[in-house]
C-alpha positions as CSV (number, residue, x, y, z in Angstrom):
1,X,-39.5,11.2,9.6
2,X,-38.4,12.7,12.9
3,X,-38.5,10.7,16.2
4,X,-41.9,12.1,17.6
5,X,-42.8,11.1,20.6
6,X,-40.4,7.8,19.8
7,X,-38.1,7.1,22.3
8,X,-35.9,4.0,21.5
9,X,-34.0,1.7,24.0
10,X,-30.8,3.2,24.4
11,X,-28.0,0.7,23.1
12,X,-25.7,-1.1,25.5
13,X,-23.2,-3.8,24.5
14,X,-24.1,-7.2,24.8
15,X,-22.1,-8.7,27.8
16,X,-19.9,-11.5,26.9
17,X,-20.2,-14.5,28.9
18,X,-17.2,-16.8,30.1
19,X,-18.3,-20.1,29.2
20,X,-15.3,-21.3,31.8
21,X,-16.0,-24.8,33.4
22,X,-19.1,-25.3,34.7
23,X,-21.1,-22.8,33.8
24,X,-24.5,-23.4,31.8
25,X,-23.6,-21.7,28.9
26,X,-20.5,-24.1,28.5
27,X,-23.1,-26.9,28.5
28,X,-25.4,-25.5,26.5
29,X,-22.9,-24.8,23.7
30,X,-21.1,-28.1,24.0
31,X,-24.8,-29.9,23.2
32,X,-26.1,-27.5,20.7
33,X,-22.2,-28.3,18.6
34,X,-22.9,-32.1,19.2
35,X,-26.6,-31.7,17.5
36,X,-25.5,-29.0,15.2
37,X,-22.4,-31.2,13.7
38,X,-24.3,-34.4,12.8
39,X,-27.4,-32.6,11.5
40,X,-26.8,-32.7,8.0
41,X,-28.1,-29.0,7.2
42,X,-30.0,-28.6,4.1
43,X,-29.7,-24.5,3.2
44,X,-31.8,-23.2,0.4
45,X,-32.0,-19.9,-0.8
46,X,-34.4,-17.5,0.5
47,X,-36.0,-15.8,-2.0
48,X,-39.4,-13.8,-1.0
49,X,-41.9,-16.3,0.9
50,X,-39.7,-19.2,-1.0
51,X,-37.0,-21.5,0.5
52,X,-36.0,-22.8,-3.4
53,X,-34.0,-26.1,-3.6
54,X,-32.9,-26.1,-6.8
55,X,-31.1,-29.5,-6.8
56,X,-27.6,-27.6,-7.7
57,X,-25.6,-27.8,-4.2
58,X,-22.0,-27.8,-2.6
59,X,-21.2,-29.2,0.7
60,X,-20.1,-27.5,4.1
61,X,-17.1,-29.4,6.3
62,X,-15.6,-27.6,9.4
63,X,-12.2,-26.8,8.3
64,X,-10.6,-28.4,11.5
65,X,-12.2,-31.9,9.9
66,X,-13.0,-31.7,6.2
67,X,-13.7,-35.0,5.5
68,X,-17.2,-34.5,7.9
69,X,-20.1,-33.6,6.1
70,X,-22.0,-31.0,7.6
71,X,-24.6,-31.1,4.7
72,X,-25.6,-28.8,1.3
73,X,-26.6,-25.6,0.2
74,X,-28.4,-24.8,-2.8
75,X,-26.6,-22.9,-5.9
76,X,-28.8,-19.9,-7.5
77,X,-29.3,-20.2,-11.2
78,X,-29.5,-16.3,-13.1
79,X,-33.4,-16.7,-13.4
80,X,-32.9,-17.3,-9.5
81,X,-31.3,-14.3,-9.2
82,X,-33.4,-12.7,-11.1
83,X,-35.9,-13.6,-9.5
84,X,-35.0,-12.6,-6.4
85,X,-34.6,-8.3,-7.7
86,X,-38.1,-8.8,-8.9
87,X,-39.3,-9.9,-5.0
88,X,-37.2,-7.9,-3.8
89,X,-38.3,-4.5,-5.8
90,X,-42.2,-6.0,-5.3
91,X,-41.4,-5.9,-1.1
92,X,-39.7,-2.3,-1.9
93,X,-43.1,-0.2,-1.9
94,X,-44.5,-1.2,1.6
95,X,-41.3,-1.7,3.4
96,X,-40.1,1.8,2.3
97,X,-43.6,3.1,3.7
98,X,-43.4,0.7,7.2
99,X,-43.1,3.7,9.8
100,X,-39.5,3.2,11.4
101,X,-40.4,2.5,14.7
102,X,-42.0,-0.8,13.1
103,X,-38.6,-1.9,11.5
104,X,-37.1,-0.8,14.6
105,X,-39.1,-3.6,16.4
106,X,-38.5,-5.7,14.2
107,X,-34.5,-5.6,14.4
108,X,-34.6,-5.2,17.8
109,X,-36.7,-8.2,18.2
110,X,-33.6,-10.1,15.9
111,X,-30.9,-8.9,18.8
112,X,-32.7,-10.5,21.6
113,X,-33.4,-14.2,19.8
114,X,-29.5,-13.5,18.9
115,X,-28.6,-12.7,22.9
116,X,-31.3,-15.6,24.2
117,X,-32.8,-18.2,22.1
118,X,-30.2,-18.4,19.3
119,X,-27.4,-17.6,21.0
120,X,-25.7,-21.0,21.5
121,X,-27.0,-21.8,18.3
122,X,-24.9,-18.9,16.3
123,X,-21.9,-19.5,18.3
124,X,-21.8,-23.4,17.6
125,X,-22.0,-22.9,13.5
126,X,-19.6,-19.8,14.2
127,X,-17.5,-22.3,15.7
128,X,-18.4,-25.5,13.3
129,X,-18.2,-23.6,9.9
130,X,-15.7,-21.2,10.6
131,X,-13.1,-22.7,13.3
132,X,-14.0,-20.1,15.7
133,X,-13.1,-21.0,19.5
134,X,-16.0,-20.2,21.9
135,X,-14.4,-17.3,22.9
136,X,-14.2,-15.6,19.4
137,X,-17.4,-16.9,18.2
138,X,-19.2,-15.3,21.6
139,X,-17.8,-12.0,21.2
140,X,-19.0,-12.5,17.5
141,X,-21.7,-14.0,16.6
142,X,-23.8,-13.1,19.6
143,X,-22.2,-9.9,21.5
144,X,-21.2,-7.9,18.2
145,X,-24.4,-8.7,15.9
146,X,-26.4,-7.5,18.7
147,X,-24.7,-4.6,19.2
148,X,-24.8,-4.1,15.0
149,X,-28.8,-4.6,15.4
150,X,-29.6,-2.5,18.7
151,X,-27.1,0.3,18.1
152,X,-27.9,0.6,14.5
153,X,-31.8,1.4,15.8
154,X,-30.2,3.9,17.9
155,X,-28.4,5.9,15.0
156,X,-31.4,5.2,13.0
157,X,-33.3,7.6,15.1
158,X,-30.6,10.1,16.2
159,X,-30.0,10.6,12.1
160,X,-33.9,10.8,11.8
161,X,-34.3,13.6,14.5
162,X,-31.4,15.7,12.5
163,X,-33.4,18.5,11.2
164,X,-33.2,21.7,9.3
165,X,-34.3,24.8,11.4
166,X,-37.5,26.4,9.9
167,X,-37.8,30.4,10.2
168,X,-41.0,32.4,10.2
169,X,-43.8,31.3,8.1
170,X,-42.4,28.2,7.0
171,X,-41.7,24.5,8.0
172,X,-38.1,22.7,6.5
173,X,-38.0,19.6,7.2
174,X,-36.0,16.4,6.1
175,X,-37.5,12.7,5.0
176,X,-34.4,10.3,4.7
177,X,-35.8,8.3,2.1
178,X,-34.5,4.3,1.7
179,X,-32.5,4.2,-2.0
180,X,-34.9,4.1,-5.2
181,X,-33.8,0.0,-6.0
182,X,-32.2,-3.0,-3.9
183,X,-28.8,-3.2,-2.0
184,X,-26.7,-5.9,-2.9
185,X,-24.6,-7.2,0.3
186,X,-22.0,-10.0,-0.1
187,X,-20.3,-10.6,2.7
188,X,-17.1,-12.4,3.8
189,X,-16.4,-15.5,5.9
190,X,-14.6,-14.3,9.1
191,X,-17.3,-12.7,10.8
192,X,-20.8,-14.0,11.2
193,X,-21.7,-10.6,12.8
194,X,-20.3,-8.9,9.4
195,X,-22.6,-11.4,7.9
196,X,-25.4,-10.2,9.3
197,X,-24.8,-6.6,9.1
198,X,-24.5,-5.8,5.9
199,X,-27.7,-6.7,4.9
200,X,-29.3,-5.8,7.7
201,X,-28.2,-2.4,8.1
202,X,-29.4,-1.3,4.9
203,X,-32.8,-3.2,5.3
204,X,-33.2,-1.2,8.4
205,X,-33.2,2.2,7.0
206,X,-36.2,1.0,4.8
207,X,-34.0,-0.4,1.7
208,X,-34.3,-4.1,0.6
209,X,-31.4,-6.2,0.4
210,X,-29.9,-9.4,-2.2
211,X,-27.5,-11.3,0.1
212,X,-24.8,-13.4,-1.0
213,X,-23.1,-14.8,2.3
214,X,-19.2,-16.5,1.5
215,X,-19.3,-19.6,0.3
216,X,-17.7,-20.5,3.8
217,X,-20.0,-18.7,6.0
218,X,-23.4,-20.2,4.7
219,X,-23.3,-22.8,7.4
220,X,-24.5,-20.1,10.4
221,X,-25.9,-17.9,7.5
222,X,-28.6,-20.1,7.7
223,X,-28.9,-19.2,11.6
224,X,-29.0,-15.6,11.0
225,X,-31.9,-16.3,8.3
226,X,-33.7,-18.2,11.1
227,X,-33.1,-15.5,13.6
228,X,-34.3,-12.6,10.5
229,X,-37.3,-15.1,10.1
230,X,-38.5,-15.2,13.8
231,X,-38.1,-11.4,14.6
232,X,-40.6,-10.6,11.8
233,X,-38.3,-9.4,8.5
234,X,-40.9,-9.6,5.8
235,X,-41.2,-11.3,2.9
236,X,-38.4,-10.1,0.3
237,X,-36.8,-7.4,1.9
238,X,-33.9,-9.9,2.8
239,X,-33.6,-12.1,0.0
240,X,-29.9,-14.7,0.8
241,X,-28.8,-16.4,-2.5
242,X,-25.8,-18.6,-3.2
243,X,-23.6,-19.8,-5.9
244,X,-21.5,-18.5,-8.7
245,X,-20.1,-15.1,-7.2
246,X,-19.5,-14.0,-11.4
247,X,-22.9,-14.8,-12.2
248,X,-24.6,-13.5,-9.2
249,X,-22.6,-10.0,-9.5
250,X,-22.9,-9.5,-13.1
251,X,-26.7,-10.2,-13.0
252,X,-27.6,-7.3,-10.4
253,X,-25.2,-5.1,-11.3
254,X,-27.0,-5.3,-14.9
255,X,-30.3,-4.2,-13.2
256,X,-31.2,-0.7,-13.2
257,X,-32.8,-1.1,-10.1
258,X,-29.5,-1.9,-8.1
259,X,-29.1,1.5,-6.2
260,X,-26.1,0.3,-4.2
261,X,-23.4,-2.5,-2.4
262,X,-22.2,-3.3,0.9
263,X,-19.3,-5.1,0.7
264,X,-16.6,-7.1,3.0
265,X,-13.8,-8.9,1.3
266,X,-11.1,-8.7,-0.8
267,X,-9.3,-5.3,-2.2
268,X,-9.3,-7.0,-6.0
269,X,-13.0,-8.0,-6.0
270,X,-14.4,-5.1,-5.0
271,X,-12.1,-2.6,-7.4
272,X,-13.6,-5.0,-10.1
273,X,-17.2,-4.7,-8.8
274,X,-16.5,-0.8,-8.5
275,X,-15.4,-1.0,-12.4
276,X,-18.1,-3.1,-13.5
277,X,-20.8,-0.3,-12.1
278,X,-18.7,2.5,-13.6
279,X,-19.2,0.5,-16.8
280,X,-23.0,-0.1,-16.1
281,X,-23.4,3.7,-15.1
282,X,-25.4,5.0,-17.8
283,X,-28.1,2.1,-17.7
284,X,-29.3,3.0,-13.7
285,X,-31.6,4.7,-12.2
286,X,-30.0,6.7,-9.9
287,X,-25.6,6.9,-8.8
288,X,-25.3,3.6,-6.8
289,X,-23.9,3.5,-3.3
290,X,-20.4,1.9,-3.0
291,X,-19.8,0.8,0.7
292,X,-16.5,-1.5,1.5
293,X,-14.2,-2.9,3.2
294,X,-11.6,-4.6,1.8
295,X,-7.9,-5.6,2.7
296,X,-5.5,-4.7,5.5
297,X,-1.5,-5.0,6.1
298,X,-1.8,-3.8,9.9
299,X,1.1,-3.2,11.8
300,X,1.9,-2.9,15.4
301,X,4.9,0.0,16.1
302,X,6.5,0.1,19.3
303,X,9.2,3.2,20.4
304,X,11.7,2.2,22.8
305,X,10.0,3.5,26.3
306,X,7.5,0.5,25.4
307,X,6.6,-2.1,28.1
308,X,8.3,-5.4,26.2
309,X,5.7,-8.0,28.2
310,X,2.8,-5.4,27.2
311,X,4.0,-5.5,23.4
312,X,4.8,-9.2,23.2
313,X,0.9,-9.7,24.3
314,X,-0.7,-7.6,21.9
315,X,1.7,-9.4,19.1
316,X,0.1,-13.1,20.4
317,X,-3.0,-11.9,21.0
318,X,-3.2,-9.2,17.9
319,X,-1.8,-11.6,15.2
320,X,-3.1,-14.8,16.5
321,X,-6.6,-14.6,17.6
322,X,-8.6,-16.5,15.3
323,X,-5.3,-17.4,13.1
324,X,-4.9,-14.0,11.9
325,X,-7.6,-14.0,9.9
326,X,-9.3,-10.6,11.3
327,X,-9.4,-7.7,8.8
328,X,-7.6,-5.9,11.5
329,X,-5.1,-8.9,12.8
330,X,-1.2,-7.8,13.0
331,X,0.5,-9.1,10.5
332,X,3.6,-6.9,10.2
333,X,5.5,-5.5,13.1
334,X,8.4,-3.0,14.1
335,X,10.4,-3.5,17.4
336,X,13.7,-1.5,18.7
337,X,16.4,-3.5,18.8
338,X,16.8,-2.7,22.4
339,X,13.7,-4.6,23.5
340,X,13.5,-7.1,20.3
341,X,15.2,-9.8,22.6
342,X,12.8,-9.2,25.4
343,X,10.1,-9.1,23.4
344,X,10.7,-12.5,21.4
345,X,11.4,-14.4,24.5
346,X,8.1,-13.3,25.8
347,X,6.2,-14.4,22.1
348,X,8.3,-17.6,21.6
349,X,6.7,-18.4,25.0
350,X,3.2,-17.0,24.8
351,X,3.3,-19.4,21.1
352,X,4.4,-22.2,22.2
353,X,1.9,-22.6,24.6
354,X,-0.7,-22.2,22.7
355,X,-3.0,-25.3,22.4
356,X,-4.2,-25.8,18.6
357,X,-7.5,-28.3,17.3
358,X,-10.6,-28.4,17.4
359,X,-12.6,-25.6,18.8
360,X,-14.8,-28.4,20.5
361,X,-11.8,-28.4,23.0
362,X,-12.2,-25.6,24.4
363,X,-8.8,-25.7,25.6
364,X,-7.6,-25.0,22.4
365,X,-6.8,-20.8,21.8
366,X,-5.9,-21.7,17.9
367,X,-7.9,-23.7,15.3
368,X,-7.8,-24.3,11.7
369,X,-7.9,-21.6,8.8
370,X,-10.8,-21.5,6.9
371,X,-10.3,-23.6,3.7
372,X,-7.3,-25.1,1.6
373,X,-6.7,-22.9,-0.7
374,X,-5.6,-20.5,2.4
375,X,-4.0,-23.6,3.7
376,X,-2.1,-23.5,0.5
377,X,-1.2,-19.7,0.3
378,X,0.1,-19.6,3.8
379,X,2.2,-22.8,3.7
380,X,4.2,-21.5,0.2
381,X,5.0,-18.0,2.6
382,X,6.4,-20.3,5.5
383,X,8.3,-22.2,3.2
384,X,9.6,-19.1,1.1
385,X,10.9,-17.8,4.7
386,X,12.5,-20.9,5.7
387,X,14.6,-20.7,2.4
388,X,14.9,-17.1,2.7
389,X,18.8,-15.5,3.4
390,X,16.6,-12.0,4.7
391,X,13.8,-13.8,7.1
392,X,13.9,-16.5,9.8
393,X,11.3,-18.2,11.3
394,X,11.8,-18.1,15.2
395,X,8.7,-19.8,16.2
396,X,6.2,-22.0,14.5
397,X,7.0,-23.0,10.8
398,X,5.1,-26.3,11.1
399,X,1.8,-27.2,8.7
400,X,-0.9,-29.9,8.4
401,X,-4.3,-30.4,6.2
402,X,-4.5,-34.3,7.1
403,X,-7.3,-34.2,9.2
404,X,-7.9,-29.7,9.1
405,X,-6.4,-27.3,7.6
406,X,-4.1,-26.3,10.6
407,X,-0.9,-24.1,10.4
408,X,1.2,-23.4,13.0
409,X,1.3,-20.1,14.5
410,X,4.5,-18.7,12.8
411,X,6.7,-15.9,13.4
412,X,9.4,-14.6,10.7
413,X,11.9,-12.0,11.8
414,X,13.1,-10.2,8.2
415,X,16.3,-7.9,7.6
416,X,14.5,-6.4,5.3
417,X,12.3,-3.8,5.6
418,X,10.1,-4.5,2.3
419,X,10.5,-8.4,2.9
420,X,7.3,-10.3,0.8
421,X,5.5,-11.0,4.2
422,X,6.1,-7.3,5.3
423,X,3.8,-5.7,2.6
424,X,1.9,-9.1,0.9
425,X,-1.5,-9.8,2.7
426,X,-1.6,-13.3,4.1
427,X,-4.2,-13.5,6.3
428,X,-3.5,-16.2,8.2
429,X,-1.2,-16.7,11.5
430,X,1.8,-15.6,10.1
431,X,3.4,-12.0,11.7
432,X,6.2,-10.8,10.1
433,X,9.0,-8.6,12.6
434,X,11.1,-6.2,11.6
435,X,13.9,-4.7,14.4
436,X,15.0,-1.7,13.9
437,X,17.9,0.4,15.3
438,X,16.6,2.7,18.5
439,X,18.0,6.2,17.1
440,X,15.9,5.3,13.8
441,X,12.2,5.9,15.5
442,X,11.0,8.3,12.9
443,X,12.7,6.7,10.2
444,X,10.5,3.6,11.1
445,X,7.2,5.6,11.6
446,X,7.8,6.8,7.5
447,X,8.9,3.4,6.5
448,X,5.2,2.0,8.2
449,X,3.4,4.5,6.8
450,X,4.6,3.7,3.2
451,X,5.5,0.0,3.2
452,X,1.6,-0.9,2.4
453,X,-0.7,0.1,-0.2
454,X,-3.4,-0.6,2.8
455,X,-4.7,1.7,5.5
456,X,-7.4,-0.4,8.0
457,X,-5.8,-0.9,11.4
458,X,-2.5,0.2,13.5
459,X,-1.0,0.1,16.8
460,X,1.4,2.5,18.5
461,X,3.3,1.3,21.9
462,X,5.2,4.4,23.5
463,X,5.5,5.1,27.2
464,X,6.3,8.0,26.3
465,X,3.7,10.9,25.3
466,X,5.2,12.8,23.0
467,X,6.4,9.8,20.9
468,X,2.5,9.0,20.6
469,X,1.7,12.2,19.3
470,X,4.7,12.0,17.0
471,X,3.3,8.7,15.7
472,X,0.1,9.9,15.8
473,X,0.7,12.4,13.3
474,X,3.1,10.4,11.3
475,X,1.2,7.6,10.5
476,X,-2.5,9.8,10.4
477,X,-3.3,8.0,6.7
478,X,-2.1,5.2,7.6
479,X,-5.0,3.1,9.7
480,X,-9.0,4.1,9.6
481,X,-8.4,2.3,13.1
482,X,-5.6,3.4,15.4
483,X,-4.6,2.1,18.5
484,X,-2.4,3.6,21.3
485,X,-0.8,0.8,23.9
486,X,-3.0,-1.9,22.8
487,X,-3.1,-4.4,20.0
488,X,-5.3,-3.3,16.6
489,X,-7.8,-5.5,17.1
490,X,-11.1,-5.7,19.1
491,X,-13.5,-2.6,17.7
492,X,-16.5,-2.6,19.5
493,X,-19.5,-1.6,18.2
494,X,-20.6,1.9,19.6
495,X,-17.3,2.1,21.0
496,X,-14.8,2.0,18.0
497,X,-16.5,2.6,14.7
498,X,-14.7,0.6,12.0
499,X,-13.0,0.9,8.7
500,X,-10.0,2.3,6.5
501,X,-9.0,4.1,3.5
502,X,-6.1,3.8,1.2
503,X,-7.0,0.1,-0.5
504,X,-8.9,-0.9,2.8
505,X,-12.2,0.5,1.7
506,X,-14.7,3.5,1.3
507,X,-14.4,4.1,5.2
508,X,-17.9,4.3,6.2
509,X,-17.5,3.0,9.4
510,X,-20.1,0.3,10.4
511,X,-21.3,0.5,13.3
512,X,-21.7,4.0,13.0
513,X,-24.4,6.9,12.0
514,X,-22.1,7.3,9.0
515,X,-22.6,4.0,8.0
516,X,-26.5,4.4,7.6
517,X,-26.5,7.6,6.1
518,X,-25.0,6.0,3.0
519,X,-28.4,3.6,2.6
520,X,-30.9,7.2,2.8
521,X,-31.4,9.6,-0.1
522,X,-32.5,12.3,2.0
523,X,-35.2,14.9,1.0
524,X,-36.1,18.4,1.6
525,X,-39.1,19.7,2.2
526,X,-40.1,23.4,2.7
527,X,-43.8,24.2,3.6
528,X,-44.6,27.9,3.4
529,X,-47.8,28.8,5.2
530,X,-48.7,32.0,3.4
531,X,-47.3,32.3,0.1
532,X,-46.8,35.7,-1.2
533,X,-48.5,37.4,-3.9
534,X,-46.7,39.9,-5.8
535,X,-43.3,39.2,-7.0
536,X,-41.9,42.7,-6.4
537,X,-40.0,43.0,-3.6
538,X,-39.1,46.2,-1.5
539,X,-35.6,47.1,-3.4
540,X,-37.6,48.3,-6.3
541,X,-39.4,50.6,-5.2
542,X,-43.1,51.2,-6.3
């Protein structure tokens, strides 16, 4: 399964576009969210050649209006379910045997709807179903799942072309096998490009896939199923069901087919799914794959020699962007009380200028979180801080779910180092600051490396080189992702491979060659050309 005389496109990353005033893909957008938000979407489940209704739904609404209906999907019964292992393990045999330049195509093919004829199409349900603002659904929904699709095709072959050398009179070589069963991939609601990933990834490598998108992503989950459609994607080697997540998990993790999971979402969920296989371990056919990521407390450390205005924007930017609800957003942060004052004139400034609404306006940088019961979670923290003798809340504070589920970007300052909102993940726009005394900087970098059980993202700010390899070393277990003099957000795919340790996941870094070699069971093969014929050898003599 080398690359032959294969040569594949060599990846780039998708080039965001501005959509400032004026431009045609402003337009474009704006239309497609008008038709798109009155379109009352029916989404079934996709199972084999089948889009099943069965009658069982739930509504979508944008959480910036949740009274608007933006129509039903379709709730998977177990014999759904079930169902869908037996198409999927029925696709298995000839997708496993497609030659991978074929599912190559066909991926490829997926990118380039996704960067053309889908494009404003993905980034208006990004920005319907999930409050994203065009800016955050762009860099999404379009730029990042086609980077996911075309760079993946480009590991895909440099893992493929990894072989063993051979010496004389004989041929080793490797075939990286898709897993002997299905994948299951549930995925979470923050990132359509996630969405479409996990599945995809694993599909790609010649494994076929049981998708359960959030709950409250299925809105441009059915985009991506279009998209997965168009390019090609065969019949039951992507099979998207919805409904009870219990149900659901408990029925393919039962099957002794299920040969692994890709996961995004919570720490607690997946240590339960991870239990419920260890229970299940003696009734499958082969160890399963456990691929996740899960939570993240991510921090944001800045020494003393730090440029205040430079720290201040990654803190707006970093903890803010899509109200903090990023794997990697900032939500805990540790400033010298030499440039604290500095620093908060510059954020109390940078927040109260932000516009918050609908993402419709696209003058609006903040938007709504995704459903009440985050609304809920984050309100009870603001109000715990405003009653709090250890924090203060010096911007923000404010709440509303008449109309959305907005809340005010908020920022607490804390006395205390192992405040609630220092360690508790919120996800949500709420940063938590801690100042602490200048002469105290490697005190600081111990306390941020053991104040969270979590280990996904990071940020150092030093102008000073030394510092930053001090840091560096001090917090190495701390952050899977770790950023020098810049917020710790942004990966780019091809560019900053993502993931964590600690209770932030397994690591495998998607968008990476590590990432697909945990969906291959490789195998060896040795060929000798001219087997011998005597067992003796040489040290015994005659």
């Amino acid at each position: 399964m080398g690359k032959g005389f294969f040569h594949v496109p060599v990846a780039v990353n998708e080039p965001v576009k501005s959509y400032a005033p004026g431009t045609p893909e402003r337009e474009e957008v704006l239309l497609t969210y008008k038709d798109l938000y009155n379109s009352k979407m029916e989404v079934p489940l996709y199972i084999g050649s089948e889009e099943i209704k069965t009658g069982d739904t739930e509504t979508m609404h944008p959480p910036h209006d949740h009274q608007h209906n933006l129509g039903v999907y379709h709730k998977a019964s177990k014999k759904n379910v079930e169902k869908a292992i037996e198409t999927a393990l029925e696709a298995r045999d000839q997708w496993a045997n497609l030659e991978w330049e074929q599912r190559a195509a066909i991926f490829l093919k997926a990118a380039d709807l996704i960067a053309g004829k889908y494009r404003a199409r993905i980034n208006a349900a990004t920005m319907i179903g999930q409050s994203k603002n065009i800016y955050q659904a762009e860099i999404d929904s379009a730029c990042e799942l086609c980077d996911f699709l075309r760079f993946n095709v480009e590991y895909m072959s440099q893992i493929y072309d990894e072989q063993p050398e051979s010496s004389e009179g004989n041929w080793n070589r490797v075939e990286y096998r898709p897993l002997e069963g299905f994948v299951y991939a549930i995925t979470p609601f923050n990132f359509t490009a996630i969405a479409g990933n996990l599945p995809s990834s694993a599909a790609l490598m010649g494994n076929v896939a049981i998708w359960k998108p959030s709950d409250s992503q299925v809105f441009s989950a059915q985009i991506i199923m279009e998209v997965f459609k168009e390019a090609g994607v065969p019949d039951g080697v992507i099979n998207m069901v919805m409904g009870d997540p219990a149900m659901i998990t408990d029925t393919l993790l039962a099957s002794p087919d299920f040969a692994g999971i890709h996961f995004t979402g919570s720490t607690t969920v997946f240590k339960d799914i991870w239990q419920k296989i260890g229970n299940n371990i003696h009734n499958y056919k082969t160890y399963p794959r456990i691929v996740g990521e899960t939570g993240g407390k991510d921090f944001i450390v800045a020494h003393p020699s730090s440029n205040a205005k430079k720290v201040a924007t990654a803190i707006s930017r970093g903890a803010f962007e899509f109200q903090g609800q990023k794997c990697s957003a900032a939500s805990r942060v540790y400033l010298p009380k030499s440039l604290w004052p500095e620093i908060k004139d510059y954020v109390v400034e940078d927040v109260q200028s932000f516009k918050m609404g609908s993402p419709e306006d696209m003058s609006n940088f903040i938007t709504a979180v995704i459903h009440e019961g985050s609304f809920d979670k984050l309100a009870k923290y603001i109000d715990q801080a405003k009653k709090s003798k250890k924090a203060e809340i010096v911007v923000g504070g404010n709440y509303d779910k008449s109309k959305g589920y907005f809340i005010e970007p908020t920022v607490i300052v804390t006395t205390d180092p192992q405040y609630e909102t220092m360690h508790t993940e919120l996800f949500g726009p709420v940063v938590t600051i801690y100042v602490y005394e200048d002469s105290e900087w490697e005190k600081t970098l111990k306390l941020v490396d053991e104040t969270s059980p979590y280990g996904l993202t990071g940020a150092v700010f030093s102008g000073d080189r030394y510092e930053l390899s001090k840091a560096t070393k001090a917090l190495q277990n701390a952050a899977g992702n770790f950023y020098l003099n810049d917020k710790p957000t942004g990966a780019v795919v091809g560019q900053q491979p993502f993931g964590g340790a600690r209770a932030s996941g397994t690591n495998d870094k998607a968008g990476s060659k590590l990432n697909l070699l945990r969906w291959v069971s490789p195998r060896l093969i040795k060929e000798t050309f001219d087997a011998p014929e005597d067992y003796r050898y040489p040290f015994m003599g005659e």
